[in-house]
Backbone and ligand atoms as CSV (ligand in chain L), in Angstrom:
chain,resi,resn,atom,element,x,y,z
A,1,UNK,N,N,-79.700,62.806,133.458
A,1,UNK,CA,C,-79.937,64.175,133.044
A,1,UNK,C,C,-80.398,64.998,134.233
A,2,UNK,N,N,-79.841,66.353,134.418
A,2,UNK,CA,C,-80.065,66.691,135.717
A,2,UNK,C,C,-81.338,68.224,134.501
A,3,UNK,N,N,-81.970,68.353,135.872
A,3,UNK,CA,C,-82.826,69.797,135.284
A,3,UNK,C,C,-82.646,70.706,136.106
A,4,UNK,N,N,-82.427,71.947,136.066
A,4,UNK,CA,C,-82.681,73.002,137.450
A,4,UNK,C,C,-83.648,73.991,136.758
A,5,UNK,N,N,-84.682,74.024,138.216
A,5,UNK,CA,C,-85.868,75.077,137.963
A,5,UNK,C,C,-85.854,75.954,139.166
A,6,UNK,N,N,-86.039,77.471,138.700
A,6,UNK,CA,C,-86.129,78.705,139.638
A,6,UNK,C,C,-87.718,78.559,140.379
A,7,UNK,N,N,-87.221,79.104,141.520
A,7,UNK,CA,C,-88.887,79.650,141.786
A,7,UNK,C,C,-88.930,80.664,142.716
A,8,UNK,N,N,-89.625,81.563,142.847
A,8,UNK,CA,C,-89.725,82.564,143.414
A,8,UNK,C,C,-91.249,82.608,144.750
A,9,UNK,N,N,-90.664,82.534,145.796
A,9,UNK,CA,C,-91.314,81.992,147.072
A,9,UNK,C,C,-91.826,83.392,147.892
A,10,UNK,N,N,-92.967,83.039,148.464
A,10,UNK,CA,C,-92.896,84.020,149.659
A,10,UNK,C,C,-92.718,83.982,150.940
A,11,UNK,N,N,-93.140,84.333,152.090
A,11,UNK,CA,C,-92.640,84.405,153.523
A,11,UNK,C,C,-92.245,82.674,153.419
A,12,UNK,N,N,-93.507,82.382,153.380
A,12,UNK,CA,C,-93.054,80.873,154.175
A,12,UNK,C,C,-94.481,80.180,153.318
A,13,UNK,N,N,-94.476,79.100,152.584
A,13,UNK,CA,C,-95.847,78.230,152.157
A,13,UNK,C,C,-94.965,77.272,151.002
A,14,UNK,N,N,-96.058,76.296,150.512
A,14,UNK,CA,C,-95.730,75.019,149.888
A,14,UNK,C,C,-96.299,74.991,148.189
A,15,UNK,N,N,-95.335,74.871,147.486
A,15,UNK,CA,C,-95.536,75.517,146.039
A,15,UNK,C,C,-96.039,73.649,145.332
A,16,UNK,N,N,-96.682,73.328,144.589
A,16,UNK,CA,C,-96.471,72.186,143.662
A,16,UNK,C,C,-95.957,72.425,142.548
A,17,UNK,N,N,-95.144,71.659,142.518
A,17,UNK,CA,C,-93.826,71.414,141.535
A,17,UNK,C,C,-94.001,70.191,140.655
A,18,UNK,N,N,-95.136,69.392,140.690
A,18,UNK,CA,C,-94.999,68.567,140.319
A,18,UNK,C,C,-95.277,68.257,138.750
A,19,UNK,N,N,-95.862,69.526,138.097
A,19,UNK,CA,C,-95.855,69.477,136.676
A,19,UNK,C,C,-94.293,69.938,136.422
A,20,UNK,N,N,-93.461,70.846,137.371
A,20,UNK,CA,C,-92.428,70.675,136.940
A,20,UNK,C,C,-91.076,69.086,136.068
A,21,UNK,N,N,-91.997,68.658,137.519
A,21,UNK,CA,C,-91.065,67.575,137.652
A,21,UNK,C,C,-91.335,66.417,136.386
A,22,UNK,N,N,-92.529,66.548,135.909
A,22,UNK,CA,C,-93.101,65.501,134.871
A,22,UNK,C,C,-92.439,66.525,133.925
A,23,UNK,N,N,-92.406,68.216,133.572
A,23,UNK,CA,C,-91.775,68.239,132.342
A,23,UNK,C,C,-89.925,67.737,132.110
A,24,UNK,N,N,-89.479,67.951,133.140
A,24,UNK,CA,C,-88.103,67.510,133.383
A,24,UNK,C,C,-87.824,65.852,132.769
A,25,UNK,N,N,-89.100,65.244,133.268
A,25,UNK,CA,C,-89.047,63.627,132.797
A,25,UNK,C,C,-89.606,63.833,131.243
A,26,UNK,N,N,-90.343,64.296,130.541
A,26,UNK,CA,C,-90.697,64.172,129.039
A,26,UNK,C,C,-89.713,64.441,128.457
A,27,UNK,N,N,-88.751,65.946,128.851
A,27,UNK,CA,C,-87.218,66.445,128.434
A,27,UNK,C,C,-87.005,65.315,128.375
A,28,UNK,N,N,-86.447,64.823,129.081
A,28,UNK,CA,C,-85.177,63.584,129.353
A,28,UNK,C,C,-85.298,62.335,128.397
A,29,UNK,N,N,-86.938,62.047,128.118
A,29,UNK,CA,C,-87.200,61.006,126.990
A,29,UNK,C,C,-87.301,59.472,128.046
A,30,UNK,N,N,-86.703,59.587,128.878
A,30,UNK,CA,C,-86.780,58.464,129.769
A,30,UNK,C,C,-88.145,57.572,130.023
A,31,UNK,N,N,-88.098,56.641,130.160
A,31,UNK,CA,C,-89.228,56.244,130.269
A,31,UNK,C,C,-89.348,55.333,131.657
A,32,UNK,N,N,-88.322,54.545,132.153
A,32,UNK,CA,C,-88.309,53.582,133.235
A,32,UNK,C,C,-86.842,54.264,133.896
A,33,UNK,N,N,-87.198,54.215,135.539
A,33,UNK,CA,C,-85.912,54.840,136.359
A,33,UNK,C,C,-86.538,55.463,137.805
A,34,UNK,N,N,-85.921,56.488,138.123
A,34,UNK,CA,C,-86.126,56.915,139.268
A,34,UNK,C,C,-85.904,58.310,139.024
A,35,UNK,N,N,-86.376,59.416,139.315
A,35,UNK,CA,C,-86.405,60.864,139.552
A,35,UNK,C,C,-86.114,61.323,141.296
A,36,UNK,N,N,-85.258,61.813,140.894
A,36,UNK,CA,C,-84.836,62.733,142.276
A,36,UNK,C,C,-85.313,64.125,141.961
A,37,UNK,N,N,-85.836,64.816,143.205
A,37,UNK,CA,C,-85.728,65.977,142.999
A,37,UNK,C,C,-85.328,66.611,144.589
A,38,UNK,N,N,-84.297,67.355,143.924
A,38,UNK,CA,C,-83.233,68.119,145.566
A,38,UNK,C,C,-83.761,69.346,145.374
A,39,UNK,N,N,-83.840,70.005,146.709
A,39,UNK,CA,C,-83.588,71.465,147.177
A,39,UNK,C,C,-81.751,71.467,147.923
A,40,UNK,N,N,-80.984,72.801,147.110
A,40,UNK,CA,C,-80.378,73.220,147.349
A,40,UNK,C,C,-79.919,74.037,148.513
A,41,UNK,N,N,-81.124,74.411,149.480
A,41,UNK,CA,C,-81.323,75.263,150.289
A,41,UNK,C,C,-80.996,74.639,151.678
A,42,UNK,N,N,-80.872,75.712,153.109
A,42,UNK,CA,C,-81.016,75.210,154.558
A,42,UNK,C,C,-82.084,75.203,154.951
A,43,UNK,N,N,-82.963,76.561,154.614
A,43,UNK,CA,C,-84.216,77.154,155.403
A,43,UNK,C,C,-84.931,76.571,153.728
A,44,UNK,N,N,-84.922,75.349,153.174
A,44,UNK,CA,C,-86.130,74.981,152.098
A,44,UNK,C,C,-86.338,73.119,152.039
A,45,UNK,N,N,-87.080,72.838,151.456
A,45,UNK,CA,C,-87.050,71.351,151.213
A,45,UNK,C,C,-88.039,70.906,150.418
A,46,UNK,N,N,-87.834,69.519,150.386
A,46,UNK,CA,C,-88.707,69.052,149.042
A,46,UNK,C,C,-89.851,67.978,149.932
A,47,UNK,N,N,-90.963,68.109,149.942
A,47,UNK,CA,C,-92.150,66.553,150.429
A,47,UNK,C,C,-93.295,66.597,148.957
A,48,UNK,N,N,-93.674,65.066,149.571
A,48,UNK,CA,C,-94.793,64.525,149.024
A,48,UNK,C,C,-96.125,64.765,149.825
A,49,UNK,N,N,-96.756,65.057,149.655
A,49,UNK,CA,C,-98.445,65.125,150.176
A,49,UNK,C,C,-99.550,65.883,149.197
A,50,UNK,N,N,-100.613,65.751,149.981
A,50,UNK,CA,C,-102.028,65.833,149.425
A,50,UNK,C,C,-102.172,67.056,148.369
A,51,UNK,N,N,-102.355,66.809,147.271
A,51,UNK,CA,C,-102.831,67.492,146.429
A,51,UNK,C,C,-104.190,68.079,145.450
A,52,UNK,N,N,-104.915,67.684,146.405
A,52,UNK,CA,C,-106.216,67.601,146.295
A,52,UNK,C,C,-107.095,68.802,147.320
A,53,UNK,N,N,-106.946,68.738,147.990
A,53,UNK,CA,C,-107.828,69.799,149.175
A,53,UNK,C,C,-106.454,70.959,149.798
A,54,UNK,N,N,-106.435,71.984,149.356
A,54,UNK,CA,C,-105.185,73.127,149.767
A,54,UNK,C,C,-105.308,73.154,151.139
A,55,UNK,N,N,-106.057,72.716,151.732
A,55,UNK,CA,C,-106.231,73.332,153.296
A,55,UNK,C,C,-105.369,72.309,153.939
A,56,UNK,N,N,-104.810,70.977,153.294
A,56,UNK,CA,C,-103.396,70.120,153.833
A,56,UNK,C,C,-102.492,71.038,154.338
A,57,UNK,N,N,-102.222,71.960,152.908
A,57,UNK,CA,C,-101.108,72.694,152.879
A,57,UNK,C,C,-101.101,73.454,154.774
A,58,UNK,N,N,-101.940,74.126,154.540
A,58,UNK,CA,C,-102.609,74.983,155.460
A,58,UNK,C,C,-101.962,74.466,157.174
A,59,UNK,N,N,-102.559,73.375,157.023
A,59,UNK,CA,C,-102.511,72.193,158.372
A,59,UNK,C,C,-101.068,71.877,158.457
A,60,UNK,N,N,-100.051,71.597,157.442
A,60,UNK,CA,C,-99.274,71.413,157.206
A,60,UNK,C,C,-98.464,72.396,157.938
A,61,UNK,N,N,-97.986,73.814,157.496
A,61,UNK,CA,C,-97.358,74.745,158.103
A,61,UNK,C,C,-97.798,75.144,159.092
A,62,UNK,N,N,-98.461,74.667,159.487
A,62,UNK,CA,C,-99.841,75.333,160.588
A,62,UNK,C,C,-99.057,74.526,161.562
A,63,UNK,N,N,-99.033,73.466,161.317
A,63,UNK,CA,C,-98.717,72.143,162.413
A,63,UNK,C,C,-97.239,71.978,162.464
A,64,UNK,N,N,-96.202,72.118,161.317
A,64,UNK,CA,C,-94.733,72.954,161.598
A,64,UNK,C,C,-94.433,73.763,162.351
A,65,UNK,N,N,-95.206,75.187,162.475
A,65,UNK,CA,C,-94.942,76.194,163.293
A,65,UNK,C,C,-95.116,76.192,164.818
A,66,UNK,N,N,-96.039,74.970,164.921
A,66,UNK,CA,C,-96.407,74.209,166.395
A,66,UNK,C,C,-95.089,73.922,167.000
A,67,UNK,N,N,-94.721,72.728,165.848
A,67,UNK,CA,C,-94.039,72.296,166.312
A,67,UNK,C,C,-92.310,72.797,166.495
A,68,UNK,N,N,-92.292,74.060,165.736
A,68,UNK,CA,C,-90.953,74.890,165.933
A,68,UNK,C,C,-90.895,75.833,165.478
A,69,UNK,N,N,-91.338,76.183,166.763
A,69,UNK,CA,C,-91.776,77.648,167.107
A,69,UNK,C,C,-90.587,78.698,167.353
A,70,UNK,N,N,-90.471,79.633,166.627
A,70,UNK,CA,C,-89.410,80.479,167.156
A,70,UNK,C,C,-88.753,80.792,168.577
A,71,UNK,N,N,-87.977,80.389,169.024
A,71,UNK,CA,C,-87.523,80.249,170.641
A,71,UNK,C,C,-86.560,81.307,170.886
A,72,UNK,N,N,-86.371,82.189,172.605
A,72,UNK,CA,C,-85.503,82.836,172.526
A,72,UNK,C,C,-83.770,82.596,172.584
A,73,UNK,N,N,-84.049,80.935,173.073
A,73,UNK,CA,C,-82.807,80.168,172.974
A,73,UNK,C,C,-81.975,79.874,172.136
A,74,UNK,N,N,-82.103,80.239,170.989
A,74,UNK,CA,C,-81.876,80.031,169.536
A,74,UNK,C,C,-80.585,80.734,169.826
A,75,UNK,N,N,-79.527,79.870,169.061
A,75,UNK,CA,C,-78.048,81.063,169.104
A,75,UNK,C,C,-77.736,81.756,167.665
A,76,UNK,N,N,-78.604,80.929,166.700
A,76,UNK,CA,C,-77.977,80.830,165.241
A,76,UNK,C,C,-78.354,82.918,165.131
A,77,UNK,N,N,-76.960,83.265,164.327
A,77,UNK,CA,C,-76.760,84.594,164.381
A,77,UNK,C,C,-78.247,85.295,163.121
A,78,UNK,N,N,-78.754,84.708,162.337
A,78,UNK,CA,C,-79.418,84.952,161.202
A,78,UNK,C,C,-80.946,84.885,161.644
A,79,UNK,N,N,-81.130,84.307,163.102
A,79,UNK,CA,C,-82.783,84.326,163.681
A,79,UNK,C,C,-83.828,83.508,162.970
A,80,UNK,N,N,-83.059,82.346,161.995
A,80,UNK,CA,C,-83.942,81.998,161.049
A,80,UNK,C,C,-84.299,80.621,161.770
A,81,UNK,N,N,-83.678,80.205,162.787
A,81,UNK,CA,C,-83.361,78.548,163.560
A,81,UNK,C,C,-84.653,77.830,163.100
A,82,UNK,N,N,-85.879,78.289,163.131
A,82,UNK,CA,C,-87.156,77.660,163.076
A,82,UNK,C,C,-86.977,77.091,161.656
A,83,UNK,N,N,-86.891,78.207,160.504
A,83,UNK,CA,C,-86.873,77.506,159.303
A,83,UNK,C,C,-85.966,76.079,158.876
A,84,UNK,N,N,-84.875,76.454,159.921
A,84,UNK,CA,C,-83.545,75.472,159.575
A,84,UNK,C,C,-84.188,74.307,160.075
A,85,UNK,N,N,-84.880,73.753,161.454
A,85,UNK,CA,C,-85.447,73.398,161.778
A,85,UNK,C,C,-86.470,71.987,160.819
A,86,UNK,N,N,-87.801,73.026,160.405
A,86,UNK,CA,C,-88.511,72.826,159.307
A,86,UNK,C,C,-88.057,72.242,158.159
A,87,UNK,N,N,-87.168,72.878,157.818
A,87,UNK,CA,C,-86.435,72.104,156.306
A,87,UNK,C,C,-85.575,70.619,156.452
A,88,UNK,N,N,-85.002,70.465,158.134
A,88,UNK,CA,C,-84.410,69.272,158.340
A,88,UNK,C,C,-85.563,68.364,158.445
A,89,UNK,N,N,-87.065,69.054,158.716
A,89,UNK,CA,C,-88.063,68.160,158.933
A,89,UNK,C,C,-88.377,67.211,157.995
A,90,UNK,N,N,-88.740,68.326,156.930
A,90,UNK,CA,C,-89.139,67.682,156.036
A,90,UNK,C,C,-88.030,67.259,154.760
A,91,UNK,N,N,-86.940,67.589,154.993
A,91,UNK,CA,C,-85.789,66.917,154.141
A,91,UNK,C,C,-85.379,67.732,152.970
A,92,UNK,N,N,-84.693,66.892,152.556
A,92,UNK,CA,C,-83.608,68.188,151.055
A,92,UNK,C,C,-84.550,67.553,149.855
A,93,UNK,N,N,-85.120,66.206,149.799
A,93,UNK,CA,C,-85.062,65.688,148.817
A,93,UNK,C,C,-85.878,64.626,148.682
A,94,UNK,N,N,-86.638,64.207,147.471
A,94,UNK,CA,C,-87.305,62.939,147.432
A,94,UNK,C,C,-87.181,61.896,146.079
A,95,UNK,N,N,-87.586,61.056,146.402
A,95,UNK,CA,C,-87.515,59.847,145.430
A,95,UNK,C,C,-88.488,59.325,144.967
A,96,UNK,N,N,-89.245,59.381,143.330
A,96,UNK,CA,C,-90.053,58.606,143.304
A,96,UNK,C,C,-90.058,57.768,141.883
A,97,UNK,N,N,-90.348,57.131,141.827
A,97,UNK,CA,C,-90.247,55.832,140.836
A,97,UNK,C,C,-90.704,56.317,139.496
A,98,UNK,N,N,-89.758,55.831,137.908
A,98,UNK,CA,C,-89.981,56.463,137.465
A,98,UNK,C,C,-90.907,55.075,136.103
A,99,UNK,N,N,-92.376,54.846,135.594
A,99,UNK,CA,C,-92.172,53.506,135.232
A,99,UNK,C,C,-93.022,53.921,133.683
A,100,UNK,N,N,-93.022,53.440,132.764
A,100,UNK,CA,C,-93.431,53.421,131.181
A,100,UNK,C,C,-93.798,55.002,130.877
A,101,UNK,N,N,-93.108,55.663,131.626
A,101,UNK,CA,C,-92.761,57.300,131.102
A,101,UNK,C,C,-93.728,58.099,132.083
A,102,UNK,N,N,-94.349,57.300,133.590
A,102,UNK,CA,C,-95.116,57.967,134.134
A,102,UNK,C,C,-94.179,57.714,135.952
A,103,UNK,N,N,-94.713,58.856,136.964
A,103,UNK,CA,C,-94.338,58.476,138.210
A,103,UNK,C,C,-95.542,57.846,138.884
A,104,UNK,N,N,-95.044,57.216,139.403
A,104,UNK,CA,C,-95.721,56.440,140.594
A,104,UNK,C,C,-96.401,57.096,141.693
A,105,UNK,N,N,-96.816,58.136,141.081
A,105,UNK,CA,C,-97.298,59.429,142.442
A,105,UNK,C,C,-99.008,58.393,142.945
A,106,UNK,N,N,-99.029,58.235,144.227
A,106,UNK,CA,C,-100.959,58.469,144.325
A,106,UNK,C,C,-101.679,59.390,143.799
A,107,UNK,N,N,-102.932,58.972,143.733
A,107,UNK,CA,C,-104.075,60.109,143.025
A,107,UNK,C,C,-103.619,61.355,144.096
A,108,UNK,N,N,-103.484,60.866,145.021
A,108,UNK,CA,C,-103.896,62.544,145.780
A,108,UNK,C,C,-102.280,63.336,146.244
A,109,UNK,N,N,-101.434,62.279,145.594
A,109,UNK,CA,C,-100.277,63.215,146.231
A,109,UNK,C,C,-99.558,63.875,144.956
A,110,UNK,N,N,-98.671,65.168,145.205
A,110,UNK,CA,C,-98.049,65.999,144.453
A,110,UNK,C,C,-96.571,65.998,145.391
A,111,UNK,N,N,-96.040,66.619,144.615
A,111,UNK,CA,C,-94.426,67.110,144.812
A,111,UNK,C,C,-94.838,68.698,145.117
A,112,UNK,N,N,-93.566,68.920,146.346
A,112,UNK,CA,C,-93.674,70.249,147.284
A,112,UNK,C,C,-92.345,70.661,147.122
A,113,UNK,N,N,-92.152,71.656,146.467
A,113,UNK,CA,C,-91.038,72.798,147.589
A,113,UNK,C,C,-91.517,73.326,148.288
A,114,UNK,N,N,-90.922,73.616,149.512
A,114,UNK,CA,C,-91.193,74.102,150.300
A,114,UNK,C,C,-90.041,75.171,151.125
A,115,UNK,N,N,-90.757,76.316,151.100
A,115,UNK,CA,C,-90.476,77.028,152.059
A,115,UNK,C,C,-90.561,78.150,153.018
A,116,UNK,N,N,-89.440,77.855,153.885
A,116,UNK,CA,C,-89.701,78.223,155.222
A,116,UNK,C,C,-89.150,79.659,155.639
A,117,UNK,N,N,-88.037,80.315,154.617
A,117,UNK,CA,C,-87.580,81.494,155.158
A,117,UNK,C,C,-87.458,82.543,153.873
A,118,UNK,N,N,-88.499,82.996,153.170
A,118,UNK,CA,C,-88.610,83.679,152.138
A,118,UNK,C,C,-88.856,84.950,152.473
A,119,UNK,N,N,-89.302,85.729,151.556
A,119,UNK,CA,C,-89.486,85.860,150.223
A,119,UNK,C,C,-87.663,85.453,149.447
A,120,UNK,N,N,-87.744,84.525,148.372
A,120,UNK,CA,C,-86.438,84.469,147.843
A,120,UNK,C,C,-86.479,84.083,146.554
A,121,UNK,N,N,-85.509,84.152,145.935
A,121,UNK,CA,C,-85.234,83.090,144.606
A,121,UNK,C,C,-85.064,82.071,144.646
A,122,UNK,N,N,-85.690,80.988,144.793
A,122,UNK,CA,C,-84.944,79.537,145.712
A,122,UNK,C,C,-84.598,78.692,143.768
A,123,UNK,N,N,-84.222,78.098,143.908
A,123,UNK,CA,C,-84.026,76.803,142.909
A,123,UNK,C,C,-84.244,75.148,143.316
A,124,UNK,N,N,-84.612,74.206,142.497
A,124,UNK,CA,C,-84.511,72.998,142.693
A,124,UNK,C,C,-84.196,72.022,141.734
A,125,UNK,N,N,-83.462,71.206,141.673
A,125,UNK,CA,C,-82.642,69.836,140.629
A,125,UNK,C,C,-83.643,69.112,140.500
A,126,UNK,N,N,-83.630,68.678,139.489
A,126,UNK,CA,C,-84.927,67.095,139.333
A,126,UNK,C,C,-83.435,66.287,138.354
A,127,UNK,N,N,-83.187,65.253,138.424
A,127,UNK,CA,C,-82.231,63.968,137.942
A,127,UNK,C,C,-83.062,63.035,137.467
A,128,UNK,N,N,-82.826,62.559,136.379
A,128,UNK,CA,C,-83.559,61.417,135.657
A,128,UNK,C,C,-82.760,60.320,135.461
A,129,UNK,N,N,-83.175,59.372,136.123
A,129,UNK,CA,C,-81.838,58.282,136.135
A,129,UNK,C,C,-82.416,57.004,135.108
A,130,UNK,N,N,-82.094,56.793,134.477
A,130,UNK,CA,C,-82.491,55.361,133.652
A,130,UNK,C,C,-82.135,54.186,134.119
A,131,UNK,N,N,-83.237,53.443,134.407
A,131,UNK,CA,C,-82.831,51.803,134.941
A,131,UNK,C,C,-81.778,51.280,133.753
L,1,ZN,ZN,ZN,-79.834,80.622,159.014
């Protein structure tokens, strides 16, 4: 069973999705399997981390932008290269285990969209696969 959920982003920061993603799995009735959830996007992506103290988040983009930093070398015609960048960082997509109708998340981690070149309408898939 596939789900698609809208979300509406700003410049650039990390949304939790992860009550999304548990209602997508109660829909589905599933109880044992695996959940995917994709971003559709270039300049967006999906991670796992800390959900407990927001200032991760913080450190998080903080420590992205370090590391790809807008350059004047950039050829891509749209000026967005950094985000494109960012989103290959952290990936399209994640996987997490799906077991007696619960995920396998740690206490402290959540599910992220993320993104990097907003304000937009972005969307994301969650798939419920049954063992
Ligand atoms: Zn672009």
């Amino acid at each position: 069973m596939i789900y698609k959920f809208s979300i509406k982003t700003e410049r650039e920061n990390l949304y939790n999705v992860t009550s999304k993603v548990r209602e997508a799995v109660r829909e589905s009735g599933i109880e044992n399997g695996q959940v995917i959830i994709f971003c559709p996007h270039t300049t967006a992506g999906i991670t796992i981390n800390e959900n407990a103290d927001p200032d991760v988040i913080h450190d998080i983009l903080l420590g992205l932008d370090k590391a790809f930093p807008d350059r004047r070398e950039f050829l891509h015609f749209e000026g967005n290269s950094s985000a494109h960048l960012k989103a290959s960082c952290v990936g399209s997509s994640q996987t997490v285990i799906l077991s007696e109708g619960r995920l396998l998340l740690g206490t402290w981690q959540g599910i992220y969209f993320c993104e990097f070149d907003g304000p937009r309408t972005r969307n994301f898939y969650v798939k419920v696969i049954k063992d």
